[in-house]
C-alpha positions as CSV (number, residue, x, y, z in Angstrom):
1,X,172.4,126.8,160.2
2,X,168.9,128.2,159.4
3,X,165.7,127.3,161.4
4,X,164.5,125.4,157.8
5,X,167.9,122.4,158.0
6,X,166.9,121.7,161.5
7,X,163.2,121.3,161.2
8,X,162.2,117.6,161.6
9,X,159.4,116.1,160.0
10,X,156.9,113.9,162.1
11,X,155.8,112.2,159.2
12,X,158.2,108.9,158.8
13,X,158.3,107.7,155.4
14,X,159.5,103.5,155.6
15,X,161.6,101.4,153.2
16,X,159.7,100.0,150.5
17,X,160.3,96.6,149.0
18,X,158.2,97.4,146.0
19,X,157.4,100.3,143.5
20,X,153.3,99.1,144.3
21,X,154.1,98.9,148.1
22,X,155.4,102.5,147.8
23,X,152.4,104.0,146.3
24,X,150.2,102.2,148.3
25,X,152.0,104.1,151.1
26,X,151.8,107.5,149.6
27,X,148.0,107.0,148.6
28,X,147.2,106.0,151.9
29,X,149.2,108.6,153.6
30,X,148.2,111.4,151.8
31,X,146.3,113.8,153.8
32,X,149.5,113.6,156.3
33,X,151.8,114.4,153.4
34,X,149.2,117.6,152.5
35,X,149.3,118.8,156.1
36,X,153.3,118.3,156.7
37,X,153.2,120.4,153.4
38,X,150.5,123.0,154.7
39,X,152.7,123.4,158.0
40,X,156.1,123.8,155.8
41,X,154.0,127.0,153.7
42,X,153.0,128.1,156.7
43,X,156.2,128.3,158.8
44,X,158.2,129.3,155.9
45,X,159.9,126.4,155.0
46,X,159.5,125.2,151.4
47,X,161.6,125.8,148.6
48,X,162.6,125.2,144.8
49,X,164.7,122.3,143.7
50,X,165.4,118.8,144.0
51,X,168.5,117.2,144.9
52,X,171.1,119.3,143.3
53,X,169.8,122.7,145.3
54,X,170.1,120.4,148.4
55,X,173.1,119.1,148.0
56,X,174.4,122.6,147.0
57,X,172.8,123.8,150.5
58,X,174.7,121.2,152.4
59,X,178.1,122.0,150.9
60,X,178.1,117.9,149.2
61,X,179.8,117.5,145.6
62,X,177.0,116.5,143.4
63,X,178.1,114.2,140.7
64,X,176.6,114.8,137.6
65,X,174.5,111.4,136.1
66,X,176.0,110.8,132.9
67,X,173.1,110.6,130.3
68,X,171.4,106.8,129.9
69,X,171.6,105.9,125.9
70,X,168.1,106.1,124.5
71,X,167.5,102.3,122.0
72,X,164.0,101.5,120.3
73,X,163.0,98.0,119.9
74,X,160.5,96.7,117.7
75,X,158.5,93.8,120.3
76,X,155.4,91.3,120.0
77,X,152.8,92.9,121.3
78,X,151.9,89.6,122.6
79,X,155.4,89.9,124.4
80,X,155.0,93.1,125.6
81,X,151.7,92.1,127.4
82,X,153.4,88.7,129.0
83,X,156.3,91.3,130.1
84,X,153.5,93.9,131.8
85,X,151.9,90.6,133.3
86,X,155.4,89.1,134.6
87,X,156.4,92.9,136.2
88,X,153.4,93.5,137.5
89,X,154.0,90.3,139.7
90,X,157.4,91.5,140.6
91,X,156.4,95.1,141.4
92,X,158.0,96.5,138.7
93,X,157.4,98.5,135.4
94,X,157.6,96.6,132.0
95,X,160.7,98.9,130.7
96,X,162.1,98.3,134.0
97,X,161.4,94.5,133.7
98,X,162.9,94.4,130.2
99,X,165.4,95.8,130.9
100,X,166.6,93.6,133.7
101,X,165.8,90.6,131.9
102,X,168.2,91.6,129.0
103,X,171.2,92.8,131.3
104,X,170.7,89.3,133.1
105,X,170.7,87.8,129.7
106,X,174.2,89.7,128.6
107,X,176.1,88.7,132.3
108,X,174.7,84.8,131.1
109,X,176.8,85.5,127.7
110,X,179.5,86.8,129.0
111,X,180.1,84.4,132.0
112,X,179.5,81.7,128.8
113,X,182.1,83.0,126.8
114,X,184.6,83.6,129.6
115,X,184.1,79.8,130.5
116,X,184.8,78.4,127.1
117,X,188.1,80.7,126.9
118,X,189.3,78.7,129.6
């Protein structure tokens, strides 16, 4: 195991309940997260990558993501600004938003249809 993999950060980095919380977080911490990174230059310790090269370093399977399906819609702007408003509330992006409120919309369908078949 090389000196990098057993380096521990002091920096602690929480759980988040919300995309805004999150940011806050990483606005307000900052100049810790620039000196963690000044310290991991300086010893050495930073690389290139994201999470495959890591995994790959660890000796984990990474499973490939299978590719999302890219569909345009044609909305109301007036809808789209009510969806902004609503996400906003919830923490959330408006794709993001959207896009929950139409897979909770589908499971609604489908529990409907599976009840009138019985």
């Amino acid at each position: 195991m090389t000196e990098a993999s057993i380096y521990k950060s002091d920096l602690k980095i929480p759980k988040f309940a919300t995309e805004a919380e999150e940011a806050k977080w990483w606005f307000e911490n900052d100049g810790k997260v620039f000196e963690e990174f000044k310290k991991a230059a300086m010893e050495g310790r930073l690389g290139r990558g994201g999470v495959r090269r890591l995994f790959a370093e660890k000796g984990i399977p990474f499973k490939e993501p299978t590719p999302t399906p890219t569909t345009t819609i044609r909305l109301d702007p007036d809808d789209i600004a009510e969806a902004r408003v609503q996400a906003a509330k919830r923490g959330l992006r408006y794709q993001t938003y959207l896009k929950m409120i139409i897979h909770e919309a589908l499971d609604t369908a489908k529990a409907a249809r599976k009840k009138a078949a019985l």
